[in-house]
C-alpha positions as CSV (number, residue, x, y, z in Angstrom):
1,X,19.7,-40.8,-106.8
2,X,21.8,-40.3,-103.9
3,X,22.5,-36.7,-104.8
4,X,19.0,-35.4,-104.8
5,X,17.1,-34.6,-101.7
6,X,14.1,-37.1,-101.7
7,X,12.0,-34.1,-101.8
8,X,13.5,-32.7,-104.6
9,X,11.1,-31.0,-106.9
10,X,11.6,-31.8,-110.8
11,X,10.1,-29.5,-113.2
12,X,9.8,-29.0,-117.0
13,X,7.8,-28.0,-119.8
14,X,5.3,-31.3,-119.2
15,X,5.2,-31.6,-115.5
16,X,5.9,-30.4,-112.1
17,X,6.3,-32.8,-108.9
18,X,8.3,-33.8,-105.6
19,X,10.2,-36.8,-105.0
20,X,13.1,-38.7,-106.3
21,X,10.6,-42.3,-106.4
22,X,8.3,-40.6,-109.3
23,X,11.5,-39.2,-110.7
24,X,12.6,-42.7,-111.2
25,X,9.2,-43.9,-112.0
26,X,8.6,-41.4,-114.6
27,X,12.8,-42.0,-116.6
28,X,11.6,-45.9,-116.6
29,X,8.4,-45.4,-117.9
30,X,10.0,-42.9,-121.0
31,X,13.1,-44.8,-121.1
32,X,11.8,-48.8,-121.7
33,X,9.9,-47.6,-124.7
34,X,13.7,-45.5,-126.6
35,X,15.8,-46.9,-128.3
36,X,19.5,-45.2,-130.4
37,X,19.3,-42.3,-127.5
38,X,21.9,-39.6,-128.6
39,X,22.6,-37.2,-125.5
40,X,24.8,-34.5,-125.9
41,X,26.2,-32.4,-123.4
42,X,26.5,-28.8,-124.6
43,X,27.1,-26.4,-121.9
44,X,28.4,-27.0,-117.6
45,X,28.5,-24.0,-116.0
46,X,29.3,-24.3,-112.5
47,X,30.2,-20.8,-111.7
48,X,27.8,-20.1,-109.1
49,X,28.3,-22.8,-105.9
50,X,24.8,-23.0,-105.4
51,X,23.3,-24.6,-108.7
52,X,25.1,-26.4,-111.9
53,X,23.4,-24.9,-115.1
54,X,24.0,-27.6,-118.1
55,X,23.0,-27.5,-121.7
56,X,22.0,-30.7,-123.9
57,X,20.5,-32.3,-126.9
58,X,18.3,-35.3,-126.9
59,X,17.1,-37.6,-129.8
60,X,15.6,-41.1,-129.6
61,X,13.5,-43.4,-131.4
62,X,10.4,-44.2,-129.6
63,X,8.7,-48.0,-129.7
64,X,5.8,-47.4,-131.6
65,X,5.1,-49.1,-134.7
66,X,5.5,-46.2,-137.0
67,X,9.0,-45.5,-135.0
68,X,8.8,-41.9,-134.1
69,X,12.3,-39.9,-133.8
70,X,12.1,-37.7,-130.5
71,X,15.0,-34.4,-130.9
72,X,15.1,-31.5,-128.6
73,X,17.9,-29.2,-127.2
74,X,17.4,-27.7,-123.8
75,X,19.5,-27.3,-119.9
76,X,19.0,-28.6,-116.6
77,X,19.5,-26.7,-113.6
78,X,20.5,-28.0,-110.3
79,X,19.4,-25.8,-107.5
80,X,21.6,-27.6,-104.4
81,X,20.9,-27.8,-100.6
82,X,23.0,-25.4,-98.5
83,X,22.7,-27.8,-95.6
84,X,23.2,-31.1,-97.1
85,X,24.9,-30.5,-100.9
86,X,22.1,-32.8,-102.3
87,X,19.9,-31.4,-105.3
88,X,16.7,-29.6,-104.3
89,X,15.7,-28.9,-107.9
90,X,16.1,-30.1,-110.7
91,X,14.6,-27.5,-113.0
92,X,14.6,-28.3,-117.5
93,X,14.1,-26.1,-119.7
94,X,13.1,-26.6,-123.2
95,X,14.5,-24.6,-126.4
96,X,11.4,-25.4,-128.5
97,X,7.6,-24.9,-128.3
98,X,6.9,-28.6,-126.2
99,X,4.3,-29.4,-128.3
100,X,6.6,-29.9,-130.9
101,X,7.8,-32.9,-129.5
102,X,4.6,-33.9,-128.8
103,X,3.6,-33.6,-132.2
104,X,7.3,-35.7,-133.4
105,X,5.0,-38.7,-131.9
106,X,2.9,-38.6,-134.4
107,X,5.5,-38.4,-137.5
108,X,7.0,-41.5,-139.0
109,X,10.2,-42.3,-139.4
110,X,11.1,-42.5,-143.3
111,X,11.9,-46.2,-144.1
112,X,15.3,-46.8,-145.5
113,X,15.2,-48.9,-148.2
């Protein structure tokens, strides 16, 4: 967490807020409750000094009884400082509608038997 500013606003298709404590807050919540978390990194483009522009794809099975599989693809932008270097942004972006994940909540995983 060292490299964001602890201001640093993070955005996405669900939510908008400041500070590196909710940030943390927020990945604990989401991340005690997956489990066989496939992350993917897809694209790093670096080209321009003042952000790093990355591309990804997600999937995890969420702790609910009826063990919902989470998938997405998307990128993460990180807007940097020009003072300190740190990340000022963190900006996600989502390549499907987000209420498709949402509704992945509610599907069950199919049983293997």
């Amino acid at each position: 967490m060292l490299a964001y500013e602890p201001d640093c606003l993070f955005a996405d298709a669900f939510a908008s807020f400041r500070g590196t404590a909710r940030f943390k807050k927020n990945v604990s919540n989401l991340g005690g409750l997956l489990s066989d978390i496939r992350l993917e990194i897809t694209e790093w483009d670096e080209s321009d000094p003042q952000q790093l522009v990355t591309g990804w794809r997600f999937a995890g099975t969420v702790a609910l009884p009826w063990r919902p599989r989470l998938a997405a693809s998307g990128g993460t932008t990180h807007v940097f400082d020009a003072q300190t270097g740190r990340v000022k942004e963190h900006l996600e972006r989502w390549d499907i509608d987000p209420l498709v994940v949402v509704r992945q909540l509610f599907t069950p995983t199919k049983r293997r038997d």
